[in-house]
C-alpha angles and dihedrals in degrees: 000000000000117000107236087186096136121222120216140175143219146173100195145056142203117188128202136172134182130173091282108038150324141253133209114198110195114209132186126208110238118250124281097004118116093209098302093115121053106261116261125251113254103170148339107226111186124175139142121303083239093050092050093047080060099049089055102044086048091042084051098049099042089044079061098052098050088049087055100049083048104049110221131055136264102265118220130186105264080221086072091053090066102035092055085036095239132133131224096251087064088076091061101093112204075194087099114127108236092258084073100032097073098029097049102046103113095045088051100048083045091062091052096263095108086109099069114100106236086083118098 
């Protein structure tokens, strides 16, 4: 039996949430515009606002440890930061499990995270 579970891409994301749930609508620029033309629709993902508070905090922690294992972390344009209004501080996840909190120490206060408070 053949899997029809489709795969998609994007590159966007619009997030909304209401009292009873929220909805993440992944977008995707079309191809060789530089912004000129509305993004494209890719999917409307809609769950539960618990089940989204879980996602992110998942999608958080595994993000870290892959940073970790990799050694280095995910670089992002410092132009970003201030369109989406985040710091960088927002990127150091306090979501490690205890194995990478000790050991890791030196590599994450070099990257600017020293402050959380995970760190002891």
């Amino acid at each position: 039996m053949e899997d029809s579970t489709p795969e998609l891409y994007a590159d966007g994301v619009q997030i909304g949430l209401g009292p009873f749930g929220t909805i993440l609508s992944f977008t995707m620029q079309p191809a060789g515009q530089t912004g000129t033309l509305a993004p494209i629709r890719v999917c409307n993902l809609r769950m539960s606002l618990e089940h989204a508070k879980v996602l992110a905090m998942l999608l958080r922690k595994q993000l870290k440890i892959f940073e970790v294992q990799m050694g280095e972390d995910i670089p992002l344009h410092p132009q970003l930061y201030q369109q989406l209004g985040l710091s960088k501080q927002d990127a150091c996840s306090n979501l490690l499990p205890s194995s990478y909190r000790c050991c890791e120490r030196q590599r994450l206060r070099a990257s600017g995270c020293s402050s959380r408070p995970y760190l002891h």
